[in-house]
N, C-alpha and C positions, 0 to 999 in steps of 0.2 A: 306716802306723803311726799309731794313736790318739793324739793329742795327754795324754789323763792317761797313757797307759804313756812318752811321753818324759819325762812330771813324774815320776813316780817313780824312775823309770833316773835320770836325773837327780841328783835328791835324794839315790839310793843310791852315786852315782859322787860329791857333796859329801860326806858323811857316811861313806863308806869314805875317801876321801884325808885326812878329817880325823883318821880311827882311825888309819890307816898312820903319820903324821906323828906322834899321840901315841905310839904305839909306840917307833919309834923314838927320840924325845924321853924317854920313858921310860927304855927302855935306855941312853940318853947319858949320864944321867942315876943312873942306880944304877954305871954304871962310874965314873964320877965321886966317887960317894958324898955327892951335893945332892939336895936334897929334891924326893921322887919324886911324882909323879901319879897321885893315889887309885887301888887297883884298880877300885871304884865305875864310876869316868869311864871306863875302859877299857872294862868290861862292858856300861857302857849305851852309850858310841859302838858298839860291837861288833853287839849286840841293836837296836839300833834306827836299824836302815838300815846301816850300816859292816860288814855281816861279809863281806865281801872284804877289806876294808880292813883287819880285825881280824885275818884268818887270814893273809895277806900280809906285815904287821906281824909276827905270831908268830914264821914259816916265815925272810924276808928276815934279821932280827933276834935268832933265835933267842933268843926274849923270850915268856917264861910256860910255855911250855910242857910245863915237870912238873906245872905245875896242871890237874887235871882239867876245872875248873870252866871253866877258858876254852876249852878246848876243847867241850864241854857249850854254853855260850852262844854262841860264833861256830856251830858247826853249825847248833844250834837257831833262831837268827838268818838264819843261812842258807838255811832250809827256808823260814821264815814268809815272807820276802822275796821269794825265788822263787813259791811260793803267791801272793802277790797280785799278782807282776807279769804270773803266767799267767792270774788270772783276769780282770786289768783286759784283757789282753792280749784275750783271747779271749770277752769280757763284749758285742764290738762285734758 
């Protein structure tokens, strides 16, 4: 295994544990009724490396998910993620 695809794996396994954690902090959060955690910050940990961590988060917590949109950005984050890690993957 290529030393950039463990940097990315990597990167993607910090930045998905951190979406997971804001998820569910989130939902602690709105049960509570304390002030919640932008949708913003969701979407972009989700999209930019976290969408394991984002769909996890969702599914674990059942949290967001009547909104389309998050669905729509974890997939779509999902796809581009995978995309680059087959190309670094398979780049060598």
């Amino acid at each position: 295994m290529n030393i950039a695809l463990i940097c990315i794996l990597a990167i993607y396994g910090a930045v998905s544990l951190a979406a997971l954690i804001a998820y569910g902090a989130d939902k602690r959060k709105a049960k509570r009724g304390e002030w919640r955690i932008p949708e913003k910050v969701l979407l972009l940990l989700s999209f930019f490396g976290g969408a394991v961590g984002g769909l996890l988060g969702m599914v674990l917590f059942r949290h967001k998910t009547r909104h389309w949109y998050f669905w729509f950005v974890n997939i779509a984050g999902l796809a581009w993620q995978a995309v680059l890690a087959l190309c670094v993957a398979f780049a060598v």
